[in-house]
C-alpha positions, 0 to 999 in steps of 0.5 A: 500500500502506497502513503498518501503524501502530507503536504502539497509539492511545489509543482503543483503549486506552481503559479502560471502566469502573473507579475513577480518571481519565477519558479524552477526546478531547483527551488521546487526541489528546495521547497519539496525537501525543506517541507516534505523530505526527510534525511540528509540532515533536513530534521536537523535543518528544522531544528535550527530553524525552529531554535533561530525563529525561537530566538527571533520571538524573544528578541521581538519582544525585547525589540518591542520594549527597547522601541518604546512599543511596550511601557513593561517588559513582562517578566516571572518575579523570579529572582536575578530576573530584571529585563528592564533594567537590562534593556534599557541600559546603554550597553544594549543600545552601544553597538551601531547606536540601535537596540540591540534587540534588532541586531538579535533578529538580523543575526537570527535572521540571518543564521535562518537564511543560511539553514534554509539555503539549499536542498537536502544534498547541500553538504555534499553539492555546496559544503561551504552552505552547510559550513558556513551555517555552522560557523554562524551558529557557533557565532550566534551562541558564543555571541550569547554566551558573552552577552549573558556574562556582560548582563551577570557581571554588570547588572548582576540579572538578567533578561529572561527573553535574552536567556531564552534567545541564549538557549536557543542558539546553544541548542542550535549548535549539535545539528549544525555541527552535525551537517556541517562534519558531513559536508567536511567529509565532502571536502576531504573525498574531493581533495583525494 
């Protein structure tokens, strides 16, 4: 008995005629294995994904906070918790004169773009894509790392939604590493 597939495939959903972009088969077959396909490092792919649209959600809330769009940053009253405080001290406005809440969200953004970018082959076609995901990752989670430290030594608390963020791109790491030595591999048998 054949399973019925969950999801629709790119080719059908293929518009005709209109203004705007153009499909091939290529991005259909991203489309297809982003969403529909399973192995070649795609679950560790989602993942990511999710950690980095994770991360996102808390930086957007930050974002809404150091903007002025939110009087109150909702917080639990736990203690070491002082998300204002955090927020909307200087140091998170220092670097490019911006909240840094909208750095958070075009680095996530960015680390999102290169996990989405190619198709489930990508560590053995484009290792460089799977590599440089994983060196992003790696960024991402080191920059989190000492921006939790900076919040621990100068305010003696931290931002719970910063923490949250933190979390997520520590947890990003294992999958991308995992692509990413696969996509080594490649380079080591071309070189052969």
């Amino acid at each position: 008995m054949r399973r019925k597939r969950i999801g629709v495939s790119a080719r059908d959903a293929r518009a005709r005629k209109g203004i705007g972009r153009a499909s091939s088969v290529p991005a259909e077959q991203i489309s297809d294995d982003l969403r529909l396909g399973t192995g070649d490092f795609l679950e560790q792919r989602r993942r990511v994904a999710a950690l980095n649209l994770g991360a996102s959600a808390a930086y957007a809330v930050v974002g809404l906070y150091q903007f002025g769009l939110l009087r109150r940053l909702p917080e639990p009253p736990l203690p070491g918790l002082d998300a204002e405080r955090v927020d909307a001290s200087g140091e998170a406005y220092a670097l490019l004169r911006t909240p840094d809440a909208a750095l958070g969200l075009t680095s996530a953004a960015t680390t999102l773009v290169l996990t989405g970018m190619g198709s489930r082959q990508r560590h053995q076609r484009y290792p460089w894509v799977a590599l440089a995901a994983a060196g992003k990752g790696v960024a991402d989670a080191g920059m989190s790392v000492v921006l939790f430290a900076e919040q621990l030594t100068k305010h003696r608390r931290v931002c719970s939604w910063c923490t949250l963020a933190a979390a997520c791109h520590l947890a990003a790491v294992p999958p991308l590493l995992t692509e990413a030595r696969a996509a080594l591999s490649t380079i080591q048998r071309r070189r052969r």
